[in-house]
C-alpha positions as CSV (number, residue, x, y, z in Angstrom):
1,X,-9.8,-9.5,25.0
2,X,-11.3,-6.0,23.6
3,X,-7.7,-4.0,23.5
4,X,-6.4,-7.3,21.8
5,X,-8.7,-7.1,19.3
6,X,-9.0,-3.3,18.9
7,X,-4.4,-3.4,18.8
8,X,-4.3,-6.4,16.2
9,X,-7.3,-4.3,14.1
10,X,-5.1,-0.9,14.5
11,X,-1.7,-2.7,13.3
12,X,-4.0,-4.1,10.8
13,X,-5.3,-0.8,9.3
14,X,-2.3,1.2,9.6
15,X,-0.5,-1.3,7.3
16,X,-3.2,-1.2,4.8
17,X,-2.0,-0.5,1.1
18,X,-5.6,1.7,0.7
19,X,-5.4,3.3,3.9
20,X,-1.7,4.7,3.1
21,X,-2.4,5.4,-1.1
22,X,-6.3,6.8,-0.5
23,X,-6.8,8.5,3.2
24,X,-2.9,9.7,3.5
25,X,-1.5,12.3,1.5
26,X,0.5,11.7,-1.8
27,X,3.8,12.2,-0.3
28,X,3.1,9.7,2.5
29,X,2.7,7.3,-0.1
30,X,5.8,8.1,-2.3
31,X,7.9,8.3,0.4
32,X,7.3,4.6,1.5
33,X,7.5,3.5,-1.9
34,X,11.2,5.3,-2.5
35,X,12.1,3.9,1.0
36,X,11.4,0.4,0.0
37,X,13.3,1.1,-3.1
38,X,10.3,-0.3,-5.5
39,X,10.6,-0.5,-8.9
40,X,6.9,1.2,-9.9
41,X,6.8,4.8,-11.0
42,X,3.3,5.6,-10.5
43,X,0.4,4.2,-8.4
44,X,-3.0,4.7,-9.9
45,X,-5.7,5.9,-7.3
46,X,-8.3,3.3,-8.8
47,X,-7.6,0.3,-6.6
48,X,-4.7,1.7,-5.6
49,X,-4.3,-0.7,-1.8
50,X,-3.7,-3.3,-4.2
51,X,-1.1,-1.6,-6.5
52,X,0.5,0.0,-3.5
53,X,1.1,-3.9,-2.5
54,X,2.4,-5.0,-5.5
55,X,4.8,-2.4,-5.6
56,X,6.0,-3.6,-2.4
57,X,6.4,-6.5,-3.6
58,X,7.9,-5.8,-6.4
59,X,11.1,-4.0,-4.7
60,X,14.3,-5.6,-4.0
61,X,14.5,-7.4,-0.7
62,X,15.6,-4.9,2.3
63,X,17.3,-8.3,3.8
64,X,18.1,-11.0,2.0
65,X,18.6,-13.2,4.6
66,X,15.0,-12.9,5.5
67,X,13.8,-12.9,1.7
68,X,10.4,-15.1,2.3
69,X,9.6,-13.6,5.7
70,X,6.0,-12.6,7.3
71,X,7.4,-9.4,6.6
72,X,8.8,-9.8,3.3
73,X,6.4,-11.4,1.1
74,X,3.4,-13.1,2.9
75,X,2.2,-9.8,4.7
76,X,2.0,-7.4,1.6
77,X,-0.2,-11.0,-0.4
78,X,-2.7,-11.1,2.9
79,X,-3.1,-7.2,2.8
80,X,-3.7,-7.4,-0.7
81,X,-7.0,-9.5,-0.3
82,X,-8.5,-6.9,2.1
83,X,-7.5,-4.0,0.5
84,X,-9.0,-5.4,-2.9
85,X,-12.5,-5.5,-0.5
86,X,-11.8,-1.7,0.9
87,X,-10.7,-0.4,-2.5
88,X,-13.9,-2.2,-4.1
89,X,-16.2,-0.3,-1.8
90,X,-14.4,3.1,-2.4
91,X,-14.4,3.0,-6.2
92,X,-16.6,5.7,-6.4
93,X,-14.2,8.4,-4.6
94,X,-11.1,6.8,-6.2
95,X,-12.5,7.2,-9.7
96,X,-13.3,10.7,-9.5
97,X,-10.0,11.5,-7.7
98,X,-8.3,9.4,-10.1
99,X,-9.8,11.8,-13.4
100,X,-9.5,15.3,-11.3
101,X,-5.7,14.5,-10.0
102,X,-4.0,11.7,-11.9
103,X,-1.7,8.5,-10.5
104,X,0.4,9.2,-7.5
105,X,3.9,9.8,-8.8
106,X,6.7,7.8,-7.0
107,X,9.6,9.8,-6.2
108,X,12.5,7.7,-6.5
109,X,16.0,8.4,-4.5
110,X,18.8,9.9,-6.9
């Protein structure tokens, strides 16, 4: 039951809008956010887990036949709860961040 646990926590963190906008680098970020063709231009750093989400969200559909999915819409609205929690706890380092390096910038495809 342990590597259950410990592979459903892993997919889990890896998918986390804070872990990919505060622990990866900038690009990382931008990258996804061009790749799911989102409409926002910046994220800022303070709570940025929840922004990164809404950004997903707020990007066309990459299939509209499964518009309404798991994968779609209801995964990036459960991530959003726990990285509100994460982001809460790391306001202190995302403040600071936020005033020495400004929002990440989104680097949309031409």
């Amino acid at each position: 039951m342990k590597p259950a646990v410990l592979a459903m926590l892993t997919l889990v963190v890896t998918g986390c809008g804070t872990i990919n906008t505060v622990f990866r680098d900038d690009s990382v970020t931008s990258r996804n956010l061009a790749k799911s063709s989102s409409y926002c231009g910046t994220v800022p750093r303070v709570y940025s887990g929840v922004m990164y989400d809404f950004c997903i969200l707020h990007a066309p559909p990459a299939d509209s036949d499964n518009y309404g999915t798991v994968q779609n819409v209801y995964w990036p609205v459960i991530d959003s709860i726990a990285s509100a929690a994460l982001d809460t706890l790391l306001l202190p380092y995302t403040i600071v961040r936020q005033n020495d390096e400004g929002s990440i910038e989104i680097a949309h495809k031409q």
